[in-house]
N, C-alpha and C positions, 0 to 999 in steps of 0.2 A: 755341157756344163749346166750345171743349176742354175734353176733364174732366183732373183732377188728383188721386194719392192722400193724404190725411192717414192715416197706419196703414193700414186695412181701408176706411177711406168714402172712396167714389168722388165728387167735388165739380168744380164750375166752376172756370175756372183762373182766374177771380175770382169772390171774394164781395162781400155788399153788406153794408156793415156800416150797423147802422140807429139809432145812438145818435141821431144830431144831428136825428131826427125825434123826440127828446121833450125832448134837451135838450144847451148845449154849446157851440155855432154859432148863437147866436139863437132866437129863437121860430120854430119850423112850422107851416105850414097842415096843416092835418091834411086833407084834402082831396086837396091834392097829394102827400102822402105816401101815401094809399092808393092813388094812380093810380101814385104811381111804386113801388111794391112790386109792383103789378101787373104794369108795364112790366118790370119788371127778370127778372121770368119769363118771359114773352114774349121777351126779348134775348136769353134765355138763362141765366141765373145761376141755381144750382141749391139755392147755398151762403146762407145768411141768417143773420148773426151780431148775439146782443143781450145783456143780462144784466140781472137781477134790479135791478142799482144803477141802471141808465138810466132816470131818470123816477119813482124810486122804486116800479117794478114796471109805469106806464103802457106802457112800449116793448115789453114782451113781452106785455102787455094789446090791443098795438096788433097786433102779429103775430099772435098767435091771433085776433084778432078778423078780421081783415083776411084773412086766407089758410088756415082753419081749411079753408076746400071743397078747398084746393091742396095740401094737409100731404105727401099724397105724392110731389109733384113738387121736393118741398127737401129739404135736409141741415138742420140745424137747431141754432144751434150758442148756448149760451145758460154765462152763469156767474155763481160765488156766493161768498160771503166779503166782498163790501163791506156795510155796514151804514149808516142814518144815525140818530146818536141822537135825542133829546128838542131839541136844540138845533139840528139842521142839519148837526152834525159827522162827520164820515165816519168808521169804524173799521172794522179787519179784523178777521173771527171765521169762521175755519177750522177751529171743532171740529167733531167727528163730528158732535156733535148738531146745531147750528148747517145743515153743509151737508145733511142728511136734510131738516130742514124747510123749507131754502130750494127745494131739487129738489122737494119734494110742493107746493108755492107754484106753482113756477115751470111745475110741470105742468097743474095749475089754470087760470093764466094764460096761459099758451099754449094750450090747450085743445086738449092729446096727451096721449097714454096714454107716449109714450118721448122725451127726447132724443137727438139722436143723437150731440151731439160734449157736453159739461160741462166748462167750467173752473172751476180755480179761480182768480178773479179777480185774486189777490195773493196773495205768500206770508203766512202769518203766521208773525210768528218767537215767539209763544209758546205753538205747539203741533207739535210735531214734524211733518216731511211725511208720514212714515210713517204717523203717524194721520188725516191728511185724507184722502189715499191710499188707505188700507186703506176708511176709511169709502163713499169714492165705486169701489170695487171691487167692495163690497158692494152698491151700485146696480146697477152693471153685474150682479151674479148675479139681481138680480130683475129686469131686464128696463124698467128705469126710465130707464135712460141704457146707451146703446150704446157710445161712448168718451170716454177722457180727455184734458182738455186742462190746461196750465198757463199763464200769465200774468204775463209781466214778471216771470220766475225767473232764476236763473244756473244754468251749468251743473252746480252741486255737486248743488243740490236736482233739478235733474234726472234726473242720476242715482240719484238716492237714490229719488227716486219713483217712477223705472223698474222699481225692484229690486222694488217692490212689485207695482208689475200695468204692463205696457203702458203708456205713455203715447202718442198718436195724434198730438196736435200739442202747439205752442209757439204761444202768442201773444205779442208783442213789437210795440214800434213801431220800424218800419224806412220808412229812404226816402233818396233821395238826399242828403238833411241830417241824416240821423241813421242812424249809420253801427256801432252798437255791436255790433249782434248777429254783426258781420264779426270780432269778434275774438276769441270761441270758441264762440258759440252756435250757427250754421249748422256747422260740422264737428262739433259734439257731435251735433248731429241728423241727420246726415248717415247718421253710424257708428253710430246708436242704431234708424235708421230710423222718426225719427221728421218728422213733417211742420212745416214752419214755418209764420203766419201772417202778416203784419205788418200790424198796423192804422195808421192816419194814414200809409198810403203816399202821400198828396198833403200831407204835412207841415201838418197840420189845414185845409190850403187855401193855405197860402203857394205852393206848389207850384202850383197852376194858374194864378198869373198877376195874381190878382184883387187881391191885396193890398198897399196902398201906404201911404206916410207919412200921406196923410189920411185911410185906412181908419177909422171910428167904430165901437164895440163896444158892442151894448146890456148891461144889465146880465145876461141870461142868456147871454153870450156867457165861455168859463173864459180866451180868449184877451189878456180886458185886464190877466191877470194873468199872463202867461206872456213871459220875458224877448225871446225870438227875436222878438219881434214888437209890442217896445217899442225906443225913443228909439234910441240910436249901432247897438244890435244889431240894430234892424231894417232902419238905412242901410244900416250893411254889406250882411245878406243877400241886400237888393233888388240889389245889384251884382250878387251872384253870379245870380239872379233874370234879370238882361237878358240875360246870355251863355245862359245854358235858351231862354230864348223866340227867340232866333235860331236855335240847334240845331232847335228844333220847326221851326218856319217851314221851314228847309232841309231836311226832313226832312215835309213836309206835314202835319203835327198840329198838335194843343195840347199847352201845355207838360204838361197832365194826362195827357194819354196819353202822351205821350214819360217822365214819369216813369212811368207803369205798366210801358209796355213796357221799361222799364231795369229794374226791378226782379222782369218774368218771365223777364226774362233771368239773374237769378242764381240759384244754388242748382240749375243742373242739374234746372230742372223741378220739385222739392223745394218750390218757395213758391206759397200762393195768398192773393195783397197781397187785403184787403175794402174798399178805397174806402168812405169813407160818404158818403151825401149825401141829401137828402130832397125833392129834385126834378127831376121826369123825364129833363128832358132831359140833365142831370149821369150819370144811369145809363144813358142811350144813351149818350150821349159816352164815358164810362168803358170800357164793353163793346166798341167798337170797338177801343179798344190792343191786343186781345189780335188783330188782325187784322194790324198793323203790321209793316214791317221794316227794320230799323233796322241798319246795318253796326255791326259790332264798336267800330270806330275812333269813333266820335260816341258811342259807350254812355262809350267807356274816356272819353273826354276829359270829358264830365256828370262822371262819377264824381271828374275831377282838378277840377275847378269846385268840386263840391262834398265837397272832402275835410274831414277832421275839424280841422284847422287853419284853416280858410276860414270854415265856418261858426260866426258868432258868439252866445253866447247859449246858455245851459242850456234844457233841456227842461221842467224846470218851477220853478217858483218853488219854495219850501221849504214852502210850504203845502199843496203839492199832493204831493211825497212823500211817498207813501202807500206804507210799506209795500215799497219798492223794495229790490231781494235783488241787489246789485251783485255781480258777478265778483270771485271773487278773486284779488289781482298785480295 
């Protein structure tokens, strides 16, 4: 697989993001999960993305444990600031203190002496970025994390945290139905040189195909709660949904890899989309888009299917805004 730069690390031009093997998507066999972590190096993929919140620390339990003999054959990208209280409840806490001892946690639990990429998972808006910033810069002098990332920030705080140290990447969720970071986040990182990420580039799985009106969601599944994929908004999408999967067909893929390869197509080489998924053949299949080629003319016309008018349905419920740091205008 091709490599790709965030800042200074050198990465796969996909990563594999490994949440939905703890939690999300359903329950995982944990079984097939450590076959396809395995798989997914063998493929190729160099790039392994998790964080401290996944699984309440199981997910990065599960990476150290699983690929501790492999540690120098990945980048290793891991983040901190979600919390869950005494009741279940999620909160953000990006104080100094907070991410110091989430990184000595996270170090443990991966069972490294360094990260190499650290986000912060969300902003928090009651403690300056500068102070989260300054604090994980301080990591980086002692050799605890190599570089910084941010997550589902806008570009004000971006810059603001740049001004403090480097920032290496952006994580955001981007994909053919969710189109926001097109409208100043990709040119701020462009001109910042900083690297984009976009997680749920198969738009939590709507995007390959599999999801229909009679789809059932067990109760560890975050999707029975998420509008794109309930009642009139889910009719809609599924339209736009048939017109993809003809594109793929005429174009010999799956609609999953016709979304990947649309989406390494933007940003001038700049993005490395992490697909998750927590079984093998999903991280074969995935791995292959970056081999595809696809004309101009069928990317532009995906992209007019699924413009921001077309697709129906917010990204999350109001439950789930956690913490979201919108654009400003």
């Amino acid at each position: 697989m091709e490599s790709r730069k965030l800042g200074k690390l050198s990465v796969s031009a996909l990563g594999l993001g490994c949440m939905n093997m703890s939690f999300g998507y359903g329950k995982p066999d944990p079984d097939e999960c450590e076959r396809a972590l395995h798989k997914a190096l063998d493929v190729g993929y160099t790039f392994f993305d998790t964080a401290s919140a996944y699984g309440m620390g199981h997910n990065e339990q599960l990476i150290g444990r699983v690929l501790k003999s492999k540690r120098k054959q990945m980048v290793l990208a891991s983040k901190c600031g979600i919390k869950i209280d005494d009741k279940g409840g999620r909160f953000v806490d990006c104080t100094p203190k907070n991410v110091r001892e989430s990184c000595e946690t996270s170090l443990k639990d991966l069972q490294t002496d360094v990260i190499d990429l650290y986000y912060l998972h969300r902003r928090d808006h009651n403690v300056p970025i500068e102070d989260s910033v300054g604090e994980l810069s301080r990591l980086v002098d002692e050799g605890k994390i190599r570089a910084i990332g941010l997550s589902e920030i806008s570009t004000t705080t971006l810059r603001k945290a740049h001004a403090v140290h480097p920032i290496s990447a952006v994580q955001s969720e981007y994909s053919l139905w969710t189109r926001e970071p097109e409208y100043k986040m990709l040119a701020a990182c462009k001109e910042m040189g900083v690297g984009f990420v976009p997680f749920s580039p198969l738009g939590r799985g709507f995007l390959t195909g599999i999801i229909s009106v009679e789809t059932e969601y067990d109760d560890m599944d975050m999707r029975r709660f998420m509008p794109r994929f309930l009642g009139e908004d889910l009719t809609a999408n599924l339209k736009l949904m048939k017109e993809l999967i003809v594109l793929s067909q005429d174009n010999n893929c799956t609609p999953a890899q016709f979304s990947l390869a649309w989406l390494l197509a933007q940003g001038e080489g700049t993005l490395v989309p992490i697909p998750g998924t927590k079984h093998v053949a999903y991280a074969v299949e995935n791995a292959l888009a970056t081999e595809l080629s696809i004309s101009a003319d069928d990317f532009n016309r995906a992209g007019e299917i699924f413009n921001v008018n077309a697709v129906k349905g917010p990204r999350y419920a109001k439950e789930f805004e956690i913490s979201l740091d919108p654009e400003d205008g």
